[in-house]
C-alpha positions in Angstrom: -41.7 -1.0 -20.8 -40.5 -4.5 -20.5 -36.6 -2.8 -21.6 -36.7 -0.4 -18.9 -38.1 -2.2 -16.2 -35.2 -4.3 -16.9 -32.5 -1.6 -17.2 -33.7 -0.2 -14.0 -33.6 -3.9 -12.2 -29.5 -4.0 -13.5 -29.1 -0.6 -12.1 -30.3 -1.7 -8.7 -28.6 -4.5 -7.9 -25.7 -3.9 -9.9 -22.2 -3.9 -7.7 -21.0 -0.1 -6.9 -18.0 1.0 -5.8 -17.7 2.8 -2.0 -17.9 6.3 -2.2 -14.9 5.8 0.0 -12.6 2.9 -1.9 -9.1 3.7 -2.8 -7.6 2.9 -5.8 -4.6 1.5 -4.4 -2.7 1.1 -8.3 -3.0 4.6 -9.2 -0.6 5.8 -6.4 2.1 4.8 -8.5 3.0 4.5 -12.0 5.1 1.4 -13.5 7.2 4.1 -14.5 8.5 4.4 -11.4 9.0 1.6 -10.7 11.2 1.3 -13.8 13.3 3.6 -12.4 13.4 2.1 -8.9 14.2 -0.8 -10.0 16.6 -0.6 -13.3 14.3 -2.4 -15.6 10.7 -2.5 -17.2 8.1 -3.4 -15.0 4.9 -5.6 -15.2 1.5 -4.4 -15.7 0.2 -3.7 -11.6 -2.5 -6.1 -10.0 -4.9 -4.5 -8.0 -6.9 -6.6 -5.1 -9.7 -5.2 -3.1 -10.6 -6.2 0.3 -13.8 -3.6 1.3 -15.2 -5.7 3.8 -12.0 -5.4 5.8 -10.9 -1.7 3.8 -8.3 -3.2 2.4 -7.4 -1.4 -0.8 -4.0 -3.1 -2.7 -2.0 -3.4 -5.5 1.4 -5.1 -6.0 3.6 -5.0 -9.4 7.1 -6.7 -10.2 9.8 -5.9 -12.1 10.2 -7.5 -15.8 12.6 -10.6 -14.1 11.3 -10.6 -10.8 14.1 -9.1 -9.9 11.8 -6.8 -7.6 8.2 -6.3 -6.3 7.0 -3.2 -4.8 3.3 -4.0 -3.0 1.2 -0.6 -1.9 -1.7 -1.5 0.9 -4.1 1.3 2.3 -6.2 -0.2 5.0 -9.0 1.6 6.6 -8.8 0.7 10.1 -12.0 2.7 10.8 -11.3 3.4 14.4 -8.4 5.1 16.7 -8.7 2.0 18.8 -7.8 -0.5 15.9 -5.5 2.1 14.7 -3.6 1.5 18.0 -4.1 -2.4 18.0 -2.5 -2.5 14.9 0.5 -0.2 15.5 0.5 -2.4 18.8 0.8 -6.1 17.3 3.7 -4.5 14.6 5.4 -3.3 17.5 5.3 -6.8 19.2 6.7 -8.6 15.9 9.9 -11.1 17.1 13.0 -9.3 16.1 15.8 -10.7 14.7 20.1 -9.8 13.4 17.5 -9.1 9.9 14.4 -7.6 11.1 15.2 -5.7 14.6 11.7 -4.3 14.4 10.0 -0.8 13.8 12.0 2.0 13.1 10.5 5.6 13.4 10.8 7.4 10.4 10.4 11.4 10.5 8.4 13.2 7.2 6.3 10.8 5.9 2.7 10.9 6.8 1.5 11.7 10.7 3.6 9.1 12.2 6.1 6.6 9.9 7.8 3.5 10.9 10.2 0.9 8.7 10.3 -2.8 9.1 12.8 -4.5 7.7 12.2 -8.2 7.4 15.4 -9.6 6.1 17.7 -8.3 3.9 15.9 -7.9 1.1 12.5 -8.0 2.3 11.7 -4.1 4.0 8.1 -2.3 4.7 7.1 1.6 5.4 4.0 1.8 7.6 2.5 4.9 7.4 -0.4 6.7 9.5 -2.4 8.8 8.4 -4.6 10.4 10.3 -6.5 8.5 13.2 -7.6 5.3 10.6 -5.7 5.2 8.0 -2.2 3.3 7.3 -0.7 3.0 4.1 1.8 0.6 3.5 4.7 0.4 0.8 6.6 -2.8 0.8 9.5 -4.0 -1.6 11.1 -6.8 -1.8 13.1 -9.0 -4.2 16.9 -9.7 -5.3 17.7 -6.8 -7.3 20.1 -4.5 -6.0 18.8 -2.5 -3.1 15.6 -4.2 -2.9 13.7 -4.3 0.4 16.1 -1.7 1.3 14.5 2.1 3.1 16.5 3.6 1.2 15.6 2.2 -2.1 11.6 2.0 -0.6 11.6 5.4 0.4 11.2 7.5 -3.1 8.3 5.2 -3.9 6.8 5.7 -0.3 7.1 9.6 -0.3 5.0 9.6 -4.0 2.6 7.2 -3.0 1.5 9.4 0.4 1.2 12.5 -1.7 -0.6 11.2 -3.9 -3.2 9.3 -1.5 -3.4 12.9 0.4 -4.1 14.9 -3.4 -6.6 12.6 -4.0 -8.2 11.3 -0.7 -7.1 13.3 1.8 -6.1 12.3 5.0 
């Protein structure tokens, strides 16, 4: 009696993941990033922020040479969906980071930010809530590039659609 009142008291209160949490690490393999960036690549780090639906993971290349970082944030609203898009829009440009770039075929609406030469970011939108972001960065060769970004960024969105939709 005693055992089960206990196992159902651990049951209760123990911590449960969201019925709607994303597992930010399984939208890529390191794999791929092996191939992305010419050498092995580090076991990837997920971090979870639910209060905020944050959903992360970030991996680096066996010498640092380059980090790929995935983020799918829930914005819960078309309203914070748009103050979002809004306050990236506003970022000070620069010669090195000249601001959001529209980017056809990758989600419902796509933009690239580069941040300096080798520092570059996709923001993708999908649906009215979600954005997904894929980030590299790094001084390997190509790193923080779009063009170097962009095979990583087109697996990571269909894989977030197979498995969560939009």
């Amino acid at each position: 009696m005693l055992t089960t009142l206990l196992l159902t008291a651990l049951v209760a209160v123990a911590p449960r993941a969201r019925v709607d949490s994303v597992d930010a690490c399984g939208l890529f393999t390191r794999d791929e990033v092996k191939t992305l960036a010419g050498e092995e690549a580090r076991k990837p780090q997920p971090s979870v922020h639910e209060v905020i639906g944050s959903y992360a993971c970030r991996t680096t290349s066996s010498t640092s040479q380059w980090t790929v970082a995935i983020e799918v944030q829930r914005l819960g609203t078309k309203e914070a969906l748009a103050r979002n898009l809004d306050a990236l829009r506003m970022a000070p440009k620069s010669k090195d980071a000249p601001g959001l770039t529209p980017v056809s075929g990758l989600g419902d609406q796509a933009y690239w930010g580069q941040i300096d030469p080798h520092n570059g970011m996709f923001h993708v939108v999908l649906g009215t809530t979600i954005v997904v972001k894929v980030h590299t960065w790094g001084k390997g060769a190509g790193a923080g590039t779009m063009e170097k970004t962009r095979p990583i960024a087109d697996l990571v969105v269909k894989r977030y659609k197979e498995r969560y939709g939009k």
